[in-house]
C-alpha positions as semicolon CSV with decimal commas, in nm:
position;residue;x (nm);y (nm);z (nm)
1;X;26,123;12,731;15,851
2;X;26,299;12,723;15,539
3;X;26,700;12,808;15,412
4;X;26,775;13,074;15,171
5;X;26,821;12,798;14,941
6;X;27,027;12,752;14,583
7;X;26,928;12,909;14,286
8;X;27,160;12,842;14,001
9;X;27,411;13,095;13,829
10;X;27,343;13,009;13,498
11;X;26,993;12,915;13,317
12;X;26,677;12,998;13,438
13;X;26,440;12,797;13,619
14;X;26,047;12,830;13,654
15;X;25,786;12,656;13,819
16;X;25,451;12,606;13,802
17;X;25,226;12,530;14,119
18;X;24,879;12,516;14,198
19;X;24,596;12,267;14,310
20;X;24,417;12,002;14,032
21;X;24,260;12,168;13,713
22;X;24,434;12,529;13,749
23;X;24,569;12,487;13,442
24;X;24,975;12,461;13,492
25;X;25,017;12,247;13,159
26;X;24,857;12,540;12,933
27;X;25,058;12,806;13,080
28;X;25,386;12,588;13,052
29;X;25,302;12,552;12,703
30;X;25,239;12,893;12,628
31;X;25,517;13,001;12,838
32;X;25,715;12,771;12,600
33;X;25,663;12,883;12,276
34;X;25,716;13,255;12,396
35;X;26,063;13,138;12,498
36;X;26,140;12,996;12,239
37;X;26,020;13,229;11,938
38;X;26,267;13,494;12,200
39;X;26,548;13,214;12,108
40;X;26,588;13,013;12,422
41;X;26,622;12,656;12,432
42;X;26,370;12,536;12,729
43;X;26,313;12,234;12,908
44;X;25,949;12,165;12,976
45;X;25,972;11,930;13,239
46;X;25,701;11,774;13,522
47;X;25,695;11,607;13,842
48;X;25,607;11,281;13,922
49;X;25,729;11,077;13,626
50;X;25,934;11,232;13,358
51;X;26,263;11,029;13,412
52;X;26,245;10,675;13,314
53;X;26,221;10,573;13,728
54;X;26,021;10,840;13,760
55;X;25,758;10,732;13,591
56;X;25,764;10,354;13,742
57;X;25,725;10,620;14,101
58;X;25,459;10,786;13,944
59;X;25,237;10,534;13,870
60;X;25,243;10,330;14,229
61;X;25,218;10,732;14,339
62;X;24,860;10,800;14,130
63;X;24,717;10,468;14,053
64;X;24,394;10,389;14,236
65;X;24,531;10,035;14,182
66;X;24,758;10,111;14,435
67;X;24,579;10,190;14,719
68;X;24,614;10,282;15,059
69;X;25,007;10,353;15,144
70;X;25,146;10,505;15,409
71;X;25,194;10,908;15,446
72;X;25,561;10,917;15,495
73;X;25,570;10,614;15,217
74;X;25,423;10,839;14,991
75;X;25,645;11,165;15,053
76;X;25,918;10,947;15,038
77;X;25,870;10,807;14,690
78;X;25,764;11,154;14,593
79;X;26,123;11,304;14,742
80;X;26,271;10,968;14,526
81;X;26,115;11,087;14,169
82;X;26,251;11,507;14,255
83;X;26,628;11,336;14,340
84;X;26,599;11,203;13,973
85;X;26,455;11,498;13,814
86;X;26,705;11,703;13,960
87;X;26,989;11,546;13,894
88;X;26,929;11,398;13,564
89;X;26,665;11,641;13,368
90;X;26,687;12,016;13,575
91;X;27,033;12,067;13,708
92;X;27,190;11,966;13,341
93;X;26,972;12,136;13,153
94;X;27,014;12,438;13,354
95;X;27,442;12,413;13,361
96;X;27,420;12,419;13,013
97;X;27,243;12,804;13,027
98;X;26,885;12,656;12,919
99;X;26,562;12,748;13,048
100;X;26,355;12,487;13,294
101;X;25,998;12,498;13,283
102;X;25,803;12,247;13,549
103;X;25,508;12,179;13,614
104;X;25,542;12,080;14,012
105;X;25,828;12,079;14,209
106;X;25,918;12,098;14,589
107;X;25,633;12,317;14,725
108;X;25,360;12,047;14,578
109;X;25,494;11,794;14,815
110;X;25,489;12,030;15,107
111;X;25,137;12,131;15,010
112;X;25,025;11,742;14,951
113;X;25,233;11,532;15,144
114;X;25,272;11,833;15,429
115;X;24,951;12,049;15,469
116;X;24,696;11,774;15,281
117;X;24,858;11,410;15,448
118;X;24,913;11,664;15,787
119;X;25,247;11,594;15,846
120;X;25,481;11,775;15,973
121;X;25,603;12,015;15,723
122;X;25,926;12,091;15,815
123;X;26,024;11,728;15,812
124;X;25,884;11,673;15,471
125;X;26,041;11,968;15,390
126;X;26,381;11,840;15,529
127;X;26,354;11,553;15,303
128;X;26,233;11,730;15,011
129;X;26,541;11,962;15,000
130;X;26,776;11,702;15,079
131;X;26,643;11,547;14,760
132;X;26,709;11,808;14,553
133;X;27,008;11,980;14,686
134;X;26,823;12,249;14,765
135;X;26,767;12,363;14,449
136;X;26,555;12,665;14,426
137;X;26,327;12,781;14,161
138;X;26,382;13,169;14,008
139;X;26,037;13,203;13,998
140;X;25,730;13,029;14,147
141;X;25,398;13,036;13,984
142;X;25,089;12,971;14,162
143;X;24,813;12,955;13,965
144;X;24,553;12,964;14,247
145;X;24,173;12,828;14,244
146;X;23,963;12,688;14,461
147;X;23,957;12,284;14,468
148;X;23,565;12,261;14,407
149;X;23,612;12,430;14,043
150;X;23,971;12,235;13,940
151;X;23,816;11,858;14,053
152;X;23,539;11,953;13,840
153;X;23,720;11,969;13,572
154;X;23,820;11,579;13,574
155;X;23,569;11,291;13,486
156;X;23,865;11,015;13,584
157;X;24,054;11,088;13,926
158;X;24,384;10,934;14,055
159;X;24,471;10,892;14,409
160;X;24,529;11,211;14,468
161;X;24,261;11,376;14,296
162;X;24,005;11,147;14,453
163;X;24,092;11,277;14,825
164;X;23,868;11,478;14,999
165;X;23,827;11,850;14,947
166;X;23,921;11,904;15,319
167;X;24,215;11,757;15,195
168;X;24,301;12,005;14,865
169;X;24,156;12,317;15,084
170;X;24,469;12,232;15,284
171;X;24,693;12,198;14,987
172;X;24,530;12,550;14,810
173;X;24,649;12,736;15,159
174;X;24,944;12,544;15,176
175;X;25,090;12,745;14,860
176;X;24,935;13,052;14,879
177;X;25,093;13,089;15,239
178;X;25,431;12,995;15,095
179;X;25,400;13,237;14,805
180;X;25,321;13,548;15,042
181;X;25,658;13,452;15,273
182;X;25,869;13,493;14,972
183;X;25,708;13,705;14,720
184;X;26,037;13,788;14,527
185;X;26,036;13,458;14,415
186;X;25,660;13,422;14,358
187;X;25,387;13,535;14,146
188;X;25,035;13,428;14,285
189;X;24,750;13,433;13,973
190;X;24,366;13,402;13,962
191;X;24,353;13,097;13,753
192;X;24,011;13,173;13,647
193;X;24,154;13,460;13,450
194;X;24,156;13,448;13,070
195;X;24,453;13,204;12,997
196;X;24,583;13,519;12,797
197;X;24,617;13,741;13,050
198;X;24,772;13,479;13,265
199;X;25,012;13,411;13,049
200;X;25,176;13,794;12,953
201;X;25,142;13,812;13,331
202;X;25,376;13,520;13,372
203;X;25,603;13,645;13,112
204;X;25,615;14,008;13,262
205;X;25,813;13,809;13,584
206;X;26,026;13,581;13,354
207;X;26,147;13,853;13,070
208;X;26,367;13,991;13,335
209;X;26,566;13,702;13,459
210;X;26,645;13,574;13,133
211;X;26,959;13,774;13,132
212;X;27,142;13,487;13,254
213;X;27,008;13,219;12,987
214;X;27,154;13,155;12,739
215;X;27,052;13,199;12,342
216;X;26,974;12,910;12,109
């Protein structure tokens, strides 16, 4: 379904994936400060929102205020804030030999606006790469659990936390059957595990690419 892709020459780039509540902003922290004590300057970044039209996009995106919008509207808007992010926060950060850290990228609008809205994935895939040049991560990390425990974990819920758990069932399959077609680029974790053990686990994948990032 999908092209080899581009993965950048210089820098390093990481994701983090994974439904609501699996706990992708801890282990970008933590992954973080290990970086950087090793002497890399990092880029902890995030999708929707962390460009100035990004986070106008975001909010229509999650608001409950917003309400009902269209499926493609949505992807669209989503594919709209990853242009941005690209081109503006990742791609310079990563020219200059630095190491990206997201939480969400490409594969959580195939898994939302794809599997959970039930379009058709390879055209929300053809926009979604488009979008970002076809930018590949180094590494993926999904940080898998199932949708009952990760809602639970929010008293507040935007628009996309509020849909049904149908809906995020779809989206937790949705990455774990990306992550086994590619599993060089992949690591797949139990993100019930201590947040320890998650995190050397993580760093076991990254220490080895870092050969092409550069030192602070």
């Amino acid at each position: 379904m999908s092209s080899p892709g581009v993965f950048s020459p210089r820098g390093v780039f990481v994701c983090l994936e994974g439904g609501e509540g699996s706990g992708k902003s801890t282990q970008s922290a933590l992954l973080r400060a290990w970086l950087e004590e090793a002497g890399h300057t990092v880029v902890s970044t995030f999708e929707p929102g962390d460009t100035p039209v990004g986070r106008e996009l975001r909010r229509i995106v999650l608001s409950p205020e917003t309400g009902a919008l269209s499926d493609r509207t949505e992807a669209l808007l989503y594919a709209a804030d990853k242009a941005e992010h690209v081109d503006t926060v990742v791609l310079p950060a990563l020219e200059r030999g630095e190491v990206v850290v997201t939480d969400r990228y490409v594969d959580s609008t195939l898994a939302y606006q794809g599997a959970g809205r039930t379009l058709p994935v390879a055209e929300v895939e053809r926009v979604a790469r488009w979008a970002t040049g076809d930018l590949r991560p180094h590494l993926t990390v999904v940080l898998d659990l199932e949708p009952a425990a990760g809602l639970g974990r929010f008293e507040g819920r935007d628009r996309i936390e509020g849909e049904s758990l149908d809906f995020h069932e779809r989206v937790r399959a949705a990455f774990t059957t990306m992550a086994a077609a590619d599993p060089e680029h992949y690591l797949v974790l139990d993100a019930r595990a201590d947040r320890d053990e998650i995190a050397a686990a993580v760093r076991r994948r990254v220490e080895p690419l870092l050969v092409q990032a550069a030192r602070a």
